[in-house]
C-alpha positions in Angstrom: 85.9 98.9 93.9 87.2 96.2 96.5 87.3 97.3 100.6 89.6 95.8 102.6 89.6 95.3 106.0 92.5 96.2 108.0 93.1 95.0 111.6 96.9 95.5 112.5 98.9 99.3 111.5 101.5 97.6 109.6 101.9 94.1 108.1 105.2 91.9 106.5 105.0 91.6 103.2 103.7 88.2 103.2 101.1 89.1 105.2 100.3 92.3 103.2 100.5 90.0 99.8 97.7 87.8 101.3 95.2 90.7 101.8 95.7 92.7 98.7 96.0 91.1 95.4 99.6 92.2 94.0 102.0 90.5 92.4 104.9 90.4 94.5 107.1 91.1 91.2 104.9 94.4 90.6 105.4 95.3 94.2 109.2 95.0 93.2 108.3 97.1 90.2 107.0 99.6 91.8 109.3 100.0 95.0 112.6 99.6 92.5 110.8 102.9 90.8 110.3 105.1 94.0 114.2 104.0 94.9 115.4 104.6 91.3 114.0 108.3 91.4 115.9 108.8 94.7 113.0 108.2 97.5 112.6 105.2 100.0 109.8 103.4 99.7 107.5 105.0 102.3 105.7 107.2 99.9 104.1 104.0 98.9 103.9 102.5 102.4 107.3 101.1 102.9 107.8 101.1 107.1 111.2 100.8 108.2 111.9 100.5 111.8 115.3 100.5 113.6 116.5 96.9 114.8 114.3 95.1 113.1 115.8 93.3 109.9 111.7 92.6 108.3 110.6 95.9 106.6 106.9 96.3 107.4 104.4 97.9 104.8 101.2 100.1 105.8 98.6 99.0 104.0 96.5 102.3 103.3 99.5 103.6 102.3 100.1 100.9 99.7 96.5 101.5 98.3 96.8 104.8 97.6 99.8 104.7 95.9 98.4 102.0 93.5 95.5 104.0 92.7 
């Protein structure tokens, strides 16, 4: 099993795509699922925060859901 090291709460995408090794299409995948069965992302670590237009991801979160 990899460990990852996390030093900030929540990351861009980019950033989150540089740390764990995802394709960004299966990200897509995966997040057009959890929309698709009526939830919003953040059950797999999507973090949306008013006035800002860049969605953030938690990482952990994102882990977890993969596994």
């Amino acid at each position: 099993m990899t460990t990852f090291t996390f030093n900030k709460l929540w990351y861009s995408l980019d950033e989150l795509l540089e740390i764990i090794p995802i394709k960004r299409t299966t990200l897509y995948v995966f997040h057009r699922e959890e929309i698709e069965a009526g939830r919003d992302g953040s059950d797999m670590g999507k973090v949306k925060i008013r006035g800002m237009k860049t969605t953030l991801w938690c990482p952990l979160k994102l882990l977890e859901y993969i596994n």
